[in-house]
Backbone bond lengths (Angstrom), bond angles and torsions (degrees), N, CA, C in turn:
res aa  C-N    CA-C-N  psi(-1)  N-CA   C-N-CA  omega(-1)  CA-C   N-CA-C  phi
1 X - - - 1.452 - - 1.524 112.32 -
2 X 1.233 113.44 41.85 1.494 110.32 -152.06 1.321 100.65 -98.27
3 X 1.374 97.72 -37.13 1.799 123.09 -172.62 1.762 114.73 -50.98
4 X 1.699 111.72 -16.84 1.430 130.72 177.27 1.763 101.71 -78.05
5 X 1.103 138.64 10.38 1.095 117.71 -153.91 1.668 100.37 -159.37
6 X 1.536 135.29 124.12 1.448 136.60 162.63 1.227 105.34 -81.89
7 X 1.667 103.65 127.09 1.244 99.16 -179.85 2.050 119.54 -91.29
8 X 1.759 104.28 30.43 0.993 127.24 -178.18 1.300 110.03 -75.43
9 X 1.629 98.03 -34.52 1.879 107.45 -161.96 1.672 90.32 -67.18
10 X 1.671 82.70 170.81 1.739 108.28 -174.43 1.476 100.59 -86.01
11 X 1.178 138.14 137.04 1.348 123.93 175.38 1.639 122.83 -84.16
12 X 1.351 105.81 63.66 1.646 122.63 167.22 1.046 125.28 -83.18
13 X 1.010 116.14 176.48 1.896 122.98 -162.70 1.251 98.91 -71.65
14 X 1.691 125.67 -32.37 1.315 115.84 -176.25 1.695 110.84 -85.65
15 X 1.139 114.92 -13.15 1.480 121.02 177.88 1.550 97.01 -68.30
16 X 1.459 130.65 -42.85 1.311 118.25 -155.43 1.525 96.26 -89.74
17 X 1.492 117.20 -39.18 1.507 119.30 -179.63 1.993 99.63 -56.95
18 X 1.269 110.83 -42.23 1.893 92.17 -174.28 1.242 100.27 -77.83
19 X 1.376 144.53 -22.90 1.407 124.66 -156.46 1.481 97.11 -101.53
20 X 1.544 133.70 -11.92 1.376 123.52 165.98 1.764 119.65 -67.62
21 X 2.110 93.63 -36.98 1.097 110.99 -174.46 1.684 114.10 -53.00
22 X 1.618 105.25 -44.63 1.131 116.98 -178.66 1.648 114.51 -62.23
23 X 0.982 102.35 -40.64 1.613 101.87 -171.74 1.725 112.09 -61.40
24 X 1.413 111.53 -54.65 1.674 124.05 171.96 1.341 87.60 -37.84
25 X 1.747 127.31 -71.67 1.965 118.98 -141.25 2.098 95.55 -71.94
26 X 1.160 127.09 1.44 1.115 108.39 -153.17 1.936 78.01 -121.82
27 X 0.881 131.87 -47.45 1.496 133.25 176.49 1.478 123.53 -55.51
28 X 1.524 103.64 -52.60 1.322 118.77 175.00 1.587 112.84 -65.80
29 X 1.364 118.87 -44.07 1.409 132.60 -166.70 2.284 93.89 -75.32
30 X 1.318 113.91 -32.29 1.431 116.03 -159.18 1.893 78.80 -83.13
31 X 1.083 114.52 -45.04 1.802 103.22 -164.44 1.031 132.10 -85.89
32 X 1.652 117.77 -0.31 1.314 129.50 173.81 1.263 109.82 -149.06
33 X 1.455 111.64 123.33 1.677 167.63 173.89 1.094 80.38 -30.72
34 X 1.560 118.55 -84.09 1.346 123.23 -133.67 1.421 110.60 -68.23
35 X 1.280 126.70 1.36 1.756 114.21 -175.45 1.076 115.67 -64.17
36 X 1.530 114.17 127.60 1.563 101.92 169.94 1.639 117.69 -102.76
37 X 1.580 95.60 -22.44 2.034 94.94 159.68 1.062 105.16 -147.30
38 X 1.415 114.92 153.64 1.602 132.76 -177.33 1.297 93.46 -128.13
39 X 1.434 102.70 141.82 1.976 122.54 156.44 1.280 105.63 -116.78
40 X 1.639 122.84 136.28 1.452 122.17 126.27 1.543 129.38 -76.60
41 X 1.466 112.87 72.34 1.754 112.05 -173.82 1.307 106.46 134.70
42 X 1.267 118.96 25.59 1.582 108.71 -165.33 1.325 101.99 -62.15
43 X 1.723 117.70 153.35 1.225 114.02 -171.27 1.626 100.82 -135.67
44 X 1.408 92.73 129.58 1.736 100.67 172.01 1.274 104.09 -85.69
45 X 2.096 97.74 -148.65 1.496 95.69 175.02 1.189 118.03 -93.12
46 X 1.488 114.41 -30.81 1.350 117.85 174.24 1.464 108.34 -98.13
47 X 1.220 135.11 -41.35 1.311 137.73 -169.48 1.622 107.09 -98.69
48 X 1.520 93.37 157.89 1.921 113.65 174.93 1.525 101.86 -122.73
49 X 1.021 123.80 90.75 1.668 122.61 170.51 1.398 112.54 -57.31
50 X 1.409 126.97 164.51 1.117 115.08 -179.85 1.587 106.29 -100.96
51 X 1.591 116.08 -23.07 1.315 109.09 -177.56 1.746 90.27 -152.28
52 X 1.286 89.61 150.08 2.048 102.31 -169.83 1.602 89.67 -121.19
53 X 1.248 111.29 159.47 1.409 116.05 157.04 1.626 99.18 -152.97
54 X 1.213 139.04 167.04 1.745 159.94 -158.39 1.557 96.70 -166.94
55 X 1.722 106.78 116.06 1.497 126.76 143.34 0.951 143.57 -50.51
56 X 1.056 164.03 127.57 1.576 151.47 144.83 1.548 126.37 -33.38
57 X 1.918 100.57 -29.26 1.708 114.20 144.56 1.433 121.45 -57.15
58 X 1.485 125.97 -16.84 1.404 111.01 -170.96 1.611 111.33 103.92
59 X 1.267 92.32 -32.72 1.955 99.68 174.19 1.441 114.89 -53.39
60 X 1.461 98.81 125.33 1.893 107.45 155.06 1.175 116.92 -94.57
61 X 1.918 111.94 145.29 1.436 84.48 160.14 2.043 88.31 -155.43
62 X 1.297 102.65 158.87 1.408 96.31 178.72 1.754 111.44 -128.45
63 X 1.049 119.30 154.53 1.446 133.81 -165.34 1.777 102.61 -95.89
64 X 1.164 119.77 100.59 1.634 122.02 158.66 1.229 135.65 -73.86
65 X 1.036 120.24 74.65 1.878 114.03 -163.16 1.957 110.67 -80.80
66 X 1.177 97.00 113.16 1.986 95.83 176.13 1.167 116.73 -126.56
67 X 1.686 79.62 126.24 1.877 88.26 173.16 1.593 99.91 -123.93
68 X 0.938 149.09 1.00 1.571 122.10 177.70 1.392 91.14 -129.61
69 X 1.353 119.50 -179.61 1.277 122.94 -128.23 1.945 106.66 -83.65
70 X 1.164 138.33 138.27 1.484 112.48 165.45 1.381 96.14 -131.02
71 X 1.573 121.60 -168.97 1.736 140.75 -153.23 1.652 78.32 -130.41
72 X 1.315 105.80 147.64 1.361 144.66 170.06 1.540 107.11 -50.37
73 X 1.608 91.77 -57.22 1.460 102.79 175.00 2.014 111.94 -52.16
74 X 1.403 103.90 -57.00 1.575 88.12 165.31 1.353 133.58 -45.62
75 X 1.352 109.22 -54.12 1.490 103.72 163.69 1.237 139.41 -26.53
76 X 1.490 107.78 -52.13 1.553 106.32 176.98 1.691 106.02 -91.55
77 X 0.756 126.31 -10.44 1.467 126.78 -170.85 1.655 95.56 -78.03
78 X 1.656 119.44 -58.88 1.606 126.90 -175.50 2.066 98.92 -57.14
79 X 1.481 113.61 -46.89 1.218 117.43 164.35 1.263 120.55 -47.01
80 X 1.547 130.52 -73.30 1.450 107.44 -165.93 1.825 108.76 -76.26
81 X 1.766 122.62 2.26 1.467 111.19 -166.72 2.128 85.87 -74.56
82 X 1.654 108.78 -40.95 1.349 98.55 -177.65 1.858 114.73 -61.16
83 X 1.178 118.68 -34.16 1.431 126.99 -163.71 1.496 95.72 -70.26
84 X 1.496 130.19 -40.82 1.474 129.90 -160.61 1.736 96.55 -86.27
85 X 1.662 113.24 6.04 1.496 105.58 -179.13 1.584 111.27 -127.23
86 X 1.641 98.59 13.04 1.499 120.29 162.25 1.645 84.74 69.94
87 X 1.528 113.53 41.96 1.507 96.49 142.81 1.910 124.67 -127.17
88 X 1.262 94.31 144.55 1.824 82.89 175.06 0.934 134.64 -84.12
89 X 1.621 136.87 159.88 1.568 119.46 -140.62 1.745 83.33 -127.59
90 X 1.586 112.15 143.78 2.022 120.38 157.95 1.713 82.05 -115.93
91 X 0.782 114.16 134.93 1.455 148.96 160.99 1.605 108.18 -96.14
92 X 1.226 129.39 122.70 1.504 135.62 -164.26 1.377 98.86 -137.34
93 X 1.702 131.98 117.62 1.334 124.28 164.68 1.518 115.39 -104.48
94 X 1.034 120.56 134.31 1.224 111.31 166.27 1.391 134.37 -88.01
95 X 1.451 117.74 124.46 1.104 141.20 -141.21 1.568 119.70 -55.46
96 X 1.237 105.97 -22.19 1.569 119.65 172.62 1.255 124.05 -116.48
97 X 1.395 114.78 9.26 1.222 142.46 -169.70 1.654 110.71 -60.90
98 X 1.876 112.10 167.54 1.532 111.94 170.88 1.532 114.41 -79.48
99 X 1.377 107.76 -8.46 1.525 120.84 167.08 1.782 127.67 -65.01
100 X 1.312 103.82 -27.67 1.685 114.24 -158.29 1.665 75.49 -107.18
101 X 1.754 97.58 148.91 1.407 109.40 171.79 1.493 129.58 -84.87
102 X 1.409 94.00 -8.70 1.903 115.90 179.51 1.506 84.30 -143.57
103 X 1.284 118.21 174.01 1.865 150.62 125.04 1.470 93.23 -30.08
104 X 1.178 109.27 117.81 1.713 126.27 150.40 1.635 120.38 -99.66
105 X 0.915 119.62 137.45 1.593 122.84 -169.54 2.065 92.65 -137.62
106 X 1.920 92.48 169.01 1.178 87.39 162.59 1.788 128.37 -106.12
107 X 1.380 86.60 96.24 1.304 116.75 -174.00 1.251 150.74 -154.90
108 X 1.547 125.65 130.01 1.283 121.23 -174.78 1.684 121.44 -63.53
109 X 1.312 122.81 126.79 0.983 111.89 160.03 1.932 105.70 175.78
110 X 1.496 86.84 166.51 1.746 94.01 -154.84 1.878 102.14 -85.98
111 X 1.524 86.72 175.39 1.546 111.41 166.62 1.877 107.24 49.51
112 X 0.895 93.32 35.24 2.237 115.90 179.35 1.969 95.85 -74.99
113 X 1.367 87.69 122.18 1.815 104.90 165.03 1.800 93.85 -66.32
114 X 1.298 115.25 132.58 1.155 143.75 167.63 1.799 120.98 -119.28
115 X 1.337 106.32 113.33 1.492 111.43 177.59 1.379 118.07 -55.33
116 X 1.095 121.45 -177.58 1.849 119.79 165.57 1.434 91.98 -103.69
117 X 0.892 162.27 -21.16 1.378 145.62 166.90 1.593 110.59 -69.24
118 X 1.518 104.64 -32.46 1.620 89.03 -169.09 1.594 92.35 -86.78
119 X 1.087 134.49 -27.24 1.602 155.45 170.15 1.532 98.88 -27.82
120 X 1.571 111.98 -70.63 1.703 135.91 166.71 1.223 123.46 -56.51
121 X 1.398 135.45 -7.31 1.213 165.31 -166.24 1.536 97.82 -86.26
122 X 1.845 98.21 -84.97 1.484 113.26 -158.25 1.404 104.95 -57.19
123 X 1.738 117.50 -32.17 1.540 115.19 -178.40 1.519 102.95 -66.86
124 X 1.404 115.03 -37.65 1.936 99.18 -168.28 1.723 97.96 -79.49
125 X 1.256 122.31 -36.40 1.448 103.17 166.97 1.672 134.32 -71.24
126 X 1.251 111.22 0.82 1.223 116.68 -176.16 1.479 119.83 67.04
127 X 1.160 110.13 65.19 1.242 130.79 170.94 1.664 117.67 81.15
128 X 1.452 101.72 24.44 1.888 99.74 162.19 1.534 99.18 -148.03
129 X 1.253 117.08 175.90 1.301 168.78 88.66 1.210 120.69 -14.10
130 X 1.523 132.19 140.44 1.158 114.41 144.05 1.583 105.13 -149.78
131 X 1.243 118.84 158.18 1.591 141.21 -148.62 1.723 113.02 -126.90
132 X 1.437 93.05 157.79 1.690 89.03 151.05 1.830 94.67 -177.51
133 X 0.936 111.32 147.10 1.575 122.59 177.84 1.693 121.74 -119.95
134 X 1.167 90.07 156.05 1.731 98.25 163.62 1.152 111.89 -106.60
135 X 1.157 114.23 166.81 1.730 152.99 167.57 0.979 153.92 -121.56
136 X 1.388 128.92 99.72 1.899 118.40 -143.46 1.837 81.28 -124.22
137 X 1.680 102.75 124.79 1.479 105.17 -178.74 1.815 87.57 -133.11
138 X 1.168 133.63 127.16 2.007 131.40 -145.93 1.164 96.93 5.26
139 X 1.748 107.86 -100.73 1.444 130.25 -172.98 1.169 137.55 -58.74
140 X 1.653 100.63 -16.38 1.902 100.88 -154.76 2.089 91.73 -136.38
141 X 1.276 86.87 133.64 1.523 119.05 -171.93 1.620 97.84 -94.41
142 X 1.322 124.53 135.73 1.308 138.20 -175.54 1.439 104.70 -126.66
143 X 1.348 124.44 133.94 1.696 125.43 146.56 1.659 118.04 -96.97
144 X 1.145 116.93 123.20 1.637 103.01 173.44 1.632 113.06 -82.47
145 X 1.240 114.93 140.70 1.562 99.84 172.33 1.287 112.99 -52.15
146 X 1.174 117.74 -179.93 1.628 127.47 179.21 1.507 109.79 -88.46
147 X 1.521 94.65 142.93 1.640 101.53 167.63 1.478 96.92 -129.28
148 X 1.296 68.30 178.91 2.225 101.89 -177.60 1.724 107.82 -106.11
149 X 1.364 101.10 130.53 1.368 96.29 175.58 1.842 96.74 -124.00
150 X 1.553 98.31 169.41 1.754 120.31 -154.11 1.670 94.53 -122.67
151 X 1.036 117.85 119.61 2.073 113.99 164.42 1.523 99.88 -102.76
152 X 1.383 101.86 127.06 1.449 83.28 150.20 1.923 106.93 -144.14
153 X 0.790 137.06 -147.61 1.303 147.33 -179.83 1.248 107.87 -69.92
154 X 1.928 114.83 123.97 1.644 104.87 142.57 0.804 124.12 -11.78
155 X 1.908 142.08 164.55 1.196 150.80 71.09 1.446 103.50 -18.84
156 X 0.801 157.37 -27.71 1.633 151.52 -114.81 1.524 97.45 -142.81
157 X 1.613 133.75 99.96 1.507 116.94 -171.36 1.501 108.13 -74.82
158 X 1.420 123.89 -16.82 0.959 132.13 165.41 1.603 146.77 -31.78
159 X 1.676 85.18 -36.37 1.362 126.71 -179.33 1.452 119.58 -96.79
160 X 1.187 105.19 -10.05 1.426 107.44 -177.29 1.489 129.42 -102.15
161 X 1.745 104.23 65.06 1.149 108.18 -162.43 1.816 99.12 -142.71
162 X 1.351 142.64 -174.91 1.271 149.03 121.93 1.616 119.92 -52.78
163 X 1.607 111.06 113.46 1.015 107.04 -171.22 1.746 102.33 -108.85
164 X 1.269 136.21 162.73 1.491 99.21 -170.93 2.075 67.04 -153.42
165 X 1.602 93.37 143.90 1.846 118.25 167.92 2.037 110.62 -109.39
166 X 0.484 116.98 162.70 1.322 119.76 176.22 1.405 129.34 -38.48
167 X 1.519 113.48 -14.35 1.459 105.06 172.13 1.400 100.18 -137.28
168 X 1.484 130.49 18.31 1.490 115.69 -166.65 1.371 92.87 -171.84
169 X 1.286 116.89 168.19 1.717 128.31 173.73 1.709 91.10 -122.33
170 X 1.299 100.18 145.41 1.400 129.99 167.95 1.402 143.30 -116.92
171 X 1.445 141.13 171.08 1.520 123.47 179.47 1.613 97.40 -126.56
172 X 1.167 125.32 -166.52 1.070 159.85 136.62 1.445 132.68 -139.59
173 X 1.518 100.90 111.65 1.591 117.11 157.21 1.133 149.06 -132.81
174 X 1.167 113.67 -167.73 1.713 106.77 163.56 1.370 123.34 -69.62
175 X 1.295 147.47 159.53 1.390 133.35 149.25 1.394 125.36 -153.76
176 X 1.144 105.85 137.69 1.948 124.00 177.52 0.809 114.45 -97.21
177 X 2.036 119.11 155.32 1.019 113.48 -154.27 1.427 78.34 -115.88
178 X 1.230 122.97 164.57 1.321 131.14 158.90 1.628 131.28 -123.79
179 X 1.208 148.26 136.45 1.197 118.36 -157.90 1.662 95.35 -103.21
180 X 1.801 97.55 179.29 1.779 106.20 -175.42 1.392 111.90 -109.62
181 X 1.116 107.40 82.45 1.717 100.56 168.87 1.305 150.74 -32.53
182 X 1.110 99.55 -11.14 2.231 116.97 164.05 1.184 87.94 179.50
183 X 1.297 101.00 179.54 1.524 138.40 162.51 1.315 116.08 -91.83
184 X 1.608 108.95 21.71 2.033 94.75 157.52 1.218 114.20 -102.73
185 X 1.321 124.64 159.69 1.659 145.10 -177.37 1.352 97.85 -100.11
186 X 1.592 104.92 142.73 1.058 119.25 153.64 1.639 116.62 -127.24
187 X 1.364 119.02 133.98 1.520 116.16 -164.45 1.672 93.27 -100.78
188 X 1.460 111.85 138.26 1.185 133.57 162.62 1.634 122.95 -138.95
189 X 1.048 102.07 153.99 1.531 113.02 170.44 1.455 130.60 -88.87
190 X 1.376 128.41 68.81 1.591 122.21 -162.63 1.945 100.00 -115.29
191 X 1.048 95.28 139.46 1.686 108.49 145.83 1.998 78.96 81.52
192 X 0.800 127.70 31.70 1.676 139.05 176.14 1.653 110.79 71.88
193 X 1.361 120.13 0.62 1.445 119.06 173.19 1.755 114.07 -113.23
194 X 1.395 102.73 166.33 1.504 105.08 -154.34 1.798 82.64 -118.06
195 X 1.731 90.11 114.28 1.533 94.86 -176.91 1.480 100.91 -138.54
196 X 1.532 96.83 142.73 1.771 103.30 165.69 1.411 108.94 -85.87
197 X 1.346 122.57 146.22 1.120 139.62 153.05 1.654 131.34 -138.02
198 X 1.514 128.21 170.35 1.367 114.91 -160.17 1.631 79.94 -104.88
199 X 1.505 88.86 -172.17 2.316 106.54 -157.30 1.526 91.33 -92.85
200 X 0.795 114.14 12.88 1.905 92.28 164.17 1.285 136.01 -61.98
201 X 1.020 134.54 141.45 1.641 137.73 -177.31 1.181 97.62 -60.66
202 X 1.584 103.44 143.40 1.533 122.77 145.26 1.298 116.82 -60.91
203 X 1.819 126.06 135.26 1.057 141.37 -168.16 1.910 98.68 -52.98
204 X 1.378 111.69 -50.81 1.357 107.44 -152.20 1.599 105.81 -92.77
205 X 1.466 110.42 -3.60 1.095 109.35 177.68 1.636 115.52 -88.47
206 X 1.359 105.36 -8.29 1.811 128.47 -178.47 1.709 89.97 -81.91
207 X 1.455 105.93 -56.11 1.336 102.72 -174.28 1.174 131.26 -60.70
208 X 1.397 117.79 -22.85 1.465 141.56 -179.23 1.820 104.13 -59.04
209 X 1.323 89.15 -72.64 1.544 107.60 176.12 1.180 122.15 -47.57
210 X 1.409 135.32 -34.10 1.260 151.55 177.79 1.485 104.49 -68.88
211 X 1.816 106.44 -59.23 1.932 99.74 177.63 1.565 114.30 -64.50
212 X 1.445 110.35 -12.77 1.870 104.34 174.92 1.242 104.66 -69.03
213 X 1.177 109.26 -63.20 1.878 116.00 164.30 1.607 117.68 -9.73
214 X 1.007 78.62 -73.27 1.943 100.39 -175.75 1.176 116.60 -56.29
215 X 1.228 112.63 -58.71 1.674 120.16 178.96 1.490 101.77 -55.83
216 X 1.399 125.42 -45.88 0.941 128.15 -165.64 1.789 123.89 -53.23
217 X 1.388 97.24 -54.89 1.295 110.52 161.78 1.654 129.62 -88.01
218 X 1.327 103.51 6.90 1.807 106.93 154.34 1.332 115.99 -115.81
219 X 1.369 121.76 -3.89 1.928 128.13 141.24 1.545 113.34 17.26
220 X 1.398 87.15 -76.83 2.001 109.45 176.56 1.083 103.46 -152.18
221 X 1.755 105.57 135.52 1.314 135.33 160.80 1.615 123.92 -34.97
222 X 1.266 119.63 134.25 1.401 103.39 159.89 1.258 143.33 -61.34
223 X 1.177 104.59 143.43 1.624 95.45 -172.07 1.411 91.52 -96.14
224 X 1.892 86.40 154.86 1.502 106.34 -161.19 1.792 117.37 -94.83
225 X 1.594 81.92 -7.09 1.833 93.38 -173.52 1.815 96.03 -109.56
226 X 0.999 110.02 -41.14 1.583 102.40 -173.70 1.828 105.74 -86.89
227 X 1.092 114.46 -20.87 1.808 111.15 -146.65 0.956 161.41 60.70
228 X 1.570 103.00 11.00 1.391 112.42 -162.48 1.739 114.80 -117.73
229 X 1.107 130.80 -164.61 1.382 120.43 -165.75 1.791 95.22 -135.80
230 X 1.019 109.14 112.69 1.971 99.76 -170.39 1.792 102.36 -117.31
231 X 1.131 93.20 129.69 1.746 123.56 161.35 1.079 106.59 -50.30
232 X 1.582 96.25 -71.96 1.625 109.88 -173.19 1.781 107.35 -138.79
233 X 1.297 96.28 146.38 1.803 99.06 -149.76 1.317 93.91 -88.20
234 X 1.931 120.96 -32.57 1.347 104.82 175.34 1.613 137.57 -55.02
235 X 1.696 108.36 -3.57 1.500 102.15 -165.02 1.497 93.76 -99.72
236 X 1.273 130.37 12.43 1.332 144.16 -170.02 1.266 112.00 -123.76
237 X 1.812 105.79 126.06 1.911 87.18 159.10 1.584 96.54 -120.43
238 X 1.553 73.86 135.31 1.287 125.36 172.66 1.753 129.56 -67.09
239 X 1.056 142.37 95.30 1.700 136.98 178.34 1.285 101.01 -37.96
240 X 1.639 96.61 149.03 1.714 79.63 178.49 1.742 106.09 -98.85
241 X 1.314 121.70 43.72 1.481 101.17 -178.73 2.042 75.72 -133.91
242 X 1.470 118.86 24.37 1.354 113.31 165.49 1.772 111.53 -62.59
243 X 1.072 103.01 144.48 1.278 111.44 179.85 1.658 124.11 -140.30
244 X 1.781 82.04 39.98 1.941 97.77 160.12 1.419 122.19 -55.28
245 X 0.980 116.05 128.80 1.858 136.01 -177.54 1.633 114.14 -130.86
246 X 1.753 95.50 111.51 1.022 87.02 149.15 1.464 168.49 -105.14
247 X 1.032 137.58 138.45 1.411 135.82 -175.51 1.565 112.66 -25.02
248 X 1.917 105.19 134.43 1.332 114.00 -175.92 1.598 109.55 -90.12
249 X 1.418 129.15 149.91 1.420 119.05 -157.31 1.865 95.62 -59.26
250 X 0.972 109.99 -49.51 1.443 132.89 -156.41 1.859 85.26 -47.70
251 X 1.415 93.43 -48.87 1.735 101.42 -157.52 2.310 103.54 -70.85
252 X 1.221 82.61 -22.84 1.648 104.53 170.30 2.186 121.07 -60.65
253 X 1.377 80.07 -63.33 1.449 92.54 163.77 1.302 128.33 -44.14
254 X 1.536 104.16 -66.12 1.547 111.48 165.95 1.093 138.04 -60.04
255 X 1.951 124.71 1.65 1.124 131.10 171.42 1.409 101.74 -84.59
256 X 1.376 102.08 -50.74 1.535 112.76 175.76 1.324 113.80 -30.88
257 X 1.572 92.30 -61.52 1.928 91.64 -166.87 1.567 112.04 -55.56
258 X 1.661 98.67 -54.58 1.524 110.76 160.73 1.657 118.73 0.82
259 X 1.795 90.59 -87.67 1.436 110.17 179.70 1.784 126.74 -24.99
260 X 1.635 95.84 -80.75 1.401 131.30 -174.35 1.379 106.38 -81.91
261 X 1.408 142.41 9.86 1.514 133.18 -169.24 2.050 110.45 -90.85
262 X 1.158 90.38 -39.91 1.711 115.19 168.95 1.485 102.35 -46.24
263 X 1.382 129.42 -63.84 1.124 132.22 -160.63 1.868 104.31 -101.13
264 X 0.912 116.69 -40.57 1.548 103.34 -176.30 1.659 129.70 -111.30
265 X 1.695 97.03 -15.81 1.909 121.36 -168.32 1.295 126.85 53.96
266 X 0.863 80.49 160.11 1.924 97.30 -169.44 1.107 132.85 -68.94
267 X 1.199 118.47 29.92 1.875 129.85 161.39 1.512 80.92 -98.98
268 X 1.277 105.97 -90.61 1.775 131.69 -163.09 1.612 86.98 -20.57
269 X 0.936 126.95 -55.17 1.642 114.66 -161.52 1.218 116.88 -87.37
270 X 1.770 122.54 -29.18 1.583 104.47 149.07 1.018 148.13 -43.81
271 X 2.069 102.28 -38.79 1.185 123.12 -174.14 2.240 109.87 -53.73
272 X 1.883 78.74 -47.93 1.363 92.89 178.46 1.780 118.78 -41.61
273 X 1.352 107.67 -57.72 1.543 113.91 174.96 1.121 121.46 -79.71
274 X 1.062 125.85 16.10 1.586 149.58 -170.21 2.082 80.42 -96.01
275 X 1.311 93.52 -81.60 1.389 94.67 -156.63 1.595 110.14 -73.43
276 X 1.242 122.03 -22.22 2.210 130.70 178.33 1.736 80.33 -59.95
277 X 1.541 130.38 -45.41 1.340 115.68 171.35 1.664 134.47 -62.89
278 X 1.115 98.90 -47.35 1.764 115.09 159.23 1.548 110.05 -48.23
279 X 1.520 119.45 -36.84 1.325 111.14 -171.58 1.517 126.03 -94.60
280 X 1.663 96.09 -8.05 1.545 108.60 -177.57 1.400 91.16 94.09
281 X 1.067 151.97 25.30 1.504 128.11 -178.92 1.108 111.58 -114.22
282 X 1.370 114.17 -0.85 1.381 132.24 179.40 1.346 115.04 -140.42
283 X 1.921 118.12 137.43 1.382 125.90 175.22 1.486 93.50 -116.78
284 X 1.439 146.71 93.29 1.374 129.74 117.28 1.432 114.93 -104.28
């Protein structure tokens, strides 16, 4: 994606805000058919979007790219002025930005400074974030596509509080990366605002699916005389000096955590069996 970008420009806040800008109108506009108009800058009465797009459904939606710092309160205010004009909002931070409370990358890993904007973010998107960065290697300027990032709870109870520095409050968490499966939008209405976002999975709903998996095939042990893995023991005969055992819930759980704790931790994955139980999809 390098080819979006002179590596003449000065590397200022407005260099990184046009060359993200550019990348969204030229990606979004190359992967979906249906546009019937695109802006770089569309301008209302009060607002300047950075990127517009128009459906052939009738759908609006405009592209927000941020890199230096904004208030929560802006957020929803620039949000509902587009929502009250029946358009839907992608919100784009950039990853190294005065907006993000650390460097975001695409990557898993724990105990991450979290802004209150990006904090307010993952709730109006329903459980992400989403990013994109640059790259200055001598000569040659890089954009990464965008990813999705996941918050969820310390391991650490320590951490699980509002931490606030002299001009801002902050979080700490965990976070996953998630990847972006194309460059089409889909507009929905969640959390009372009308936002576009791309088709990637929700972190916990990947995770969900993964512990059905798992449980599924550690259910019951192998047996050591027959070999096989049984559901149900009647459709099987069984030796009688077999000595299949099955797993105690308790002893179930803790493989789980076992498993998945490295990569996601141990709130996020209770939470998970918290609710596969709430939903019936799960008996431990």
């Amino acid at each position: 994606m390098s080819n979006l970008l002179s590596t003449h420009n000065t590397k200022s806040e407005s260099f990184y805000h046009k060359a993200i800008k550019r990348l969204f109108f030229k990606y979004i506009s190359e992967n979906n058919k249906d546009i019937i108009e695109k802006s770089l800058e569309k301008y209302f009465i009060n607002r300047r979007a950075d990127v517009y797009f128009r459906f052939k459904s009738g759908e609006k939606i405009v592209v927000e790219v941020q890199n230096s710092y904004i208030s929560v309160k802006e957020i929803i205010e620039r949000t509902e002025y587009y929502n009250k004009n029946g358009i839907h909002v992608l919100w784009i931070l950039y990853g190294k930005g005065g907006c993000v409370a650390s460097p975001k990358f695409p990557e898993d890993k724990k105990n991450v400074k979290i802004s209150s904007v990006e904090n307010f973010l993952h709730g109006m998107y329903g459980g992400r974030v989403y990013y994109v960065n640059i790259t200055f290697y001598k000569d040659k300027t890089t954009i990464t596509p965008p990813f999705a990032l996941h918050f969820s709870l310390s391991s650490k109870k320590k951490y699980r509080k509002i931490f606030r520095s002299k001009f801002e409050s902050y979080y700490i968490k965990n976070v996953n990366f998630t990847k972006i499966p194309s460059w089409n939008l889909l507009c929905v209405n969640f959390n009372g605002f009308d936002i576009a976002r791309f088709y990637d999975k929700n972190v916990k709903r990947i995770l969900k699916e993964k512990i059905l998996k798992f449980l599924k095939e550690k259910k019951f042990r192998n047996c050591n005389n027959c070999r096989t893995k049984n559901d149900n023991l009647r459709k099987f005969s069984i030796k009688n000096d077999c000595n299949i055992k099955y797993y105690k819930k308790k002893k179930l759980i803790k493989l789980n955590l076992v498993n998945f704790s490295n990569k996601y931790g141990k709130p996020i994955i209770n939470e998970s069996l918290f609710e596969l139980i709430k939903e019936r999809k799960l008996d431990i």
